[in-house]
C-alpha positions in Angstrom: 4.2 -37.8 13.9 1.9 -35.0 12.7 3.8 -32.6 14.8 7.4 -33.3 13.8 6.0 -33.0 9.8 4.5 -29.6 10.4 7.9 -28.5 12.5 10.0 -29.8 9.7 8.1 -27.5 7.1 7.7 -24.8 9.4 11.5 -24.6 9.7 11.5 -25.1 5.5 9.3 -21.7 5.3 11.8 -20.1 8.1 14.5 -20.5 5.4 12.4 -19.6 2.5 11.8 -16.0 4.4 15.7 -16.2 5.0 16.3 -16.8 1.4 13.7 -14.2 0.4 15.9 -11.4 2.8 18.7 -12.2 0.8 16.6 -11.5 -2.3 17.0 -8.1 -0.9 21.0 -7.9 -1.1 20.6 -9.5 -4.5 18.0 -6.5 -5.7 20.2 -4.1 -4.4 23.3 -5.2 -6.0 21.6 -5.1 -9.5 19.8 -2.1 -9.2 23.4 -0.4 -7.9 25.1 -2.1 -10.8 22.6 -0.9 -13.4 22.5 2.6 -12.2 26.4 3.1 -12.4 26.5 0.9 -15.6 23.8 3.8 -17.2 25.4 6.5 -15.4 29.3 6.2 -15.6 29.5 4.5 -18.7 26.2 4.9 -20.7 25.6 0.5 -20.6 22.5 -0.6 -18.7 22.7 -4.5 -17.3 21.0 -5.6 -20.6 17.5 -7.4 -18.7 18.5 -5.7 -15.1 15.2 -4.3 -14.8 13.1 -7.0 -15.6 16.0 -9.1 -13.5 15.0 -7.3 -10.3 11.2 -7.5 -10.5 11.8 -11.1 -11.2 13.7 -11.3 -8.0 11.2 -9.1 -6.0 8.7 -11.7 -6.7 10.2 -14.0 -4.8 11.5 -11.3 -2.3 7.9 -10.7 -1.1 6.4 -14.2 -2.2 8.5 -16.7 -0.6 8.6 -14.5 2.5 4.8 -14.4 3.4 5.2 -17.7 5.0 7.6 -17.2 7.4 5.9 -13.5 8.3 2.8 -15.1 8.8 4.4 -18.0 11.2 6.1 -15.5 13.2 3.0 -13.2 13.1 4.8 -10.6 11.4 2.0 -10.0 8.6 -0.1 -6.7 9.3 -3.5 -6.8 11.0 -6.2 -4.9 12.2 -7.1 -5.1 15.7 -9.3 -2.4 16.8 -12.3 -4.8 17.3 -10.5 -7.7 18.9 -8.5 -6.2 20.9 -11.5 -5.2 22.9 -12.7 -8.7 22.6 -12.4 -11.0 25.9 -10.5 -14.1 25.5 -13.4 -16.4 24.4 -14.4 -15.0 21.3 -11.3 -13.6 20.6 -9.8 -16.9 20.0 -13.1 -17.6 18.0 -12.8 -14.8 15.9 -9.3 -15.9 15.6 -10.1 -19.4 14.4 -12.7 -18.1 12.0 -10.2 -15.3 10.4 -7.8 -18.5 10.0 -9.9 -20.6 8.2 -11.4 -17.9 6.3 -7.2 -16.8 5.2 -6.2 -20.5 4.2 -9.3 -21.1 2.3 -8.5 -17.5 0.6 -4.8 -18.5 -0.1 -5.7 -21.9 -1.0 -8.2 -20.7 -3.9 -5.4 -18.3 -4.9 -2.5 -20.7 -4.8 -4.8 -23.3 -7.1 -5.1 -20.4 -9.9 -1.8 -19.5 -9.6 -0.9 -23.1 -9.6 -2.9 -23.4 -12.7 -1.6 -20.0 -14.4 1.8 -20.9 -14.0 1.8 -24.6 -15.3 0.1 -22.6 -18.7 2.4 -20.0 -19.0 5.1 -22.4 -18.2 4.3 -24.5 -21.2 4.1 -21.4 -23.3 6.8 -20.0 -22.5 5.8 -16.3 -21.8 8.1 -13.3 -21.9 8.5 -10.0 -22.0 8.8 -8.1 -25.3 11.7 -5.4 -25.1 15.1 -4.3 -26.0 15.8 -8.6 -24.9 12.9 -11.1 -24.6 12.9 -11.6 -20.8 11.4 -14.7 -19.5 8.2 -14.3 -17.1 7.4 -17.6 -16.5 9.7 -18.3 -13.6 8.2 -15.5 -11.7 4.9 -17.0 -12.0 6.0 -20.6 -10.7 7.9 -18.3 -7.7 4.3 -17.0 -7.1 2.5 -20.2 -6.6 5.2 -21.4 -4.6 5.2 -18.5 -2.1 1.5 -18.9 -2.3 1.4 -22.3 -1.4 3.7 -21.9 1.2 1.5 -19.4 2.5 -1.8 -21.7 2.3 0.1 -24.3 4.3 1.4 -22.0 7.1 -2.6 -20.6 7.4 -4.0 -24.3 7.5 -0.9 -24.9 10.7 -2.2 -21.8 12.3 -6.0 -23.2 11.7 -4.8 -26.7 13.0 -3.7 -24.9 16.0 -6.7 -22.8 16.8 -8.8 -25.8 16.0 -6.3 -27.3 18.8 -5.2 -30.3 16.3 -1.1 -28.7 17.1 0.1 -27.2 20.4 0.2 -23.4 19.9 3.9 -22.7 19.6 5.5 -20.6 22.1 5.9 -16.9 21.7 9.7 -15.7 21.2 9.7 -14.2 24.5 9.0 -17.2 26.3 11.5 -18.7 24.0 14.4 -16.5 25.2 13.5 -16.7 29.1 13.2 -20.4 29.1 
């Protein structure tokens, strides 16, 4: 039962990093669209700035997940790849509970942070009050999402879930 939960929101934080390339597009198209707006006809997107770093919040936020589950996320090998198989997986099992405990702490204050400035309200002060909140709540979403895809990688090393297959294997079986 454990396993078929942890599948079911692995494949939720595969779509999240889906969503989070169209985020991308999105950016793209309203950077594009301000540019020509300022350029061709001197009229900004009125917010289109503060519009696109909302969006590239959750670009990069709700994307961490899914990197991390397809091992995606940079690292630093040039001690354990000299390391033999024994304590490479213990290293690995110690960086792993060492990352969720990280993300965890971080996705609590974030947590925290964005039920307060929820509540408040917060936004920008500019040519239009722009509301900040929303990419706070993204934050602790993507950071969450990234706590529970270090504690399936930690449940794996600990040897709790079967390691998943690597995409290679995938495509030759």
């Amino acid at each position: 039962m454990l396993i078929r939960i942890v599948e079911f929101i692995e494949r939720f934080l595969l779509r999240l990093g889906v969503a989070s390339g169209f985020l991308t597009l999105l950016t793209m198209l309203i950077i594009v669209a301000d540019v020509v707006g300022r350029g061709f006809f001197n009229k900004p997107i009125p917010g289109g700035n503060e519009l696109a770093v909302l969006i590239m919040v959750g670009l990069i936020f709700l994307g961490m997940a899914a990197a991390q589950q397809k091992k995606h996320n940079f690292s630093i090998d040039l001690v354990t790849g000299f390391l033999p198989p024994g304590p490479l997986r213990v290293a690995n099992f110690i960086a792993t509970a060492v990352s969720t405990a990280v993300c965890g702490l971080l996705a609590w204050l974030t947590i925290d942070i964005a039920h307060a400035m929820t509540l408040s309200g917060e936004s920008s002060y500019g040519v239009i009050a722009f509301p900040i909140w929303p990419s706070r709540i993204i934050l602790a979403i993507g950071l969450v999402c990234l706590t529970l895809q270090f504690f399936f990688d930690f449940l794996r090393a600990a040897g709790v879930l079967p390691e998943k297959p690597d995409e290679e294997e995938k495509a030759s079986i």
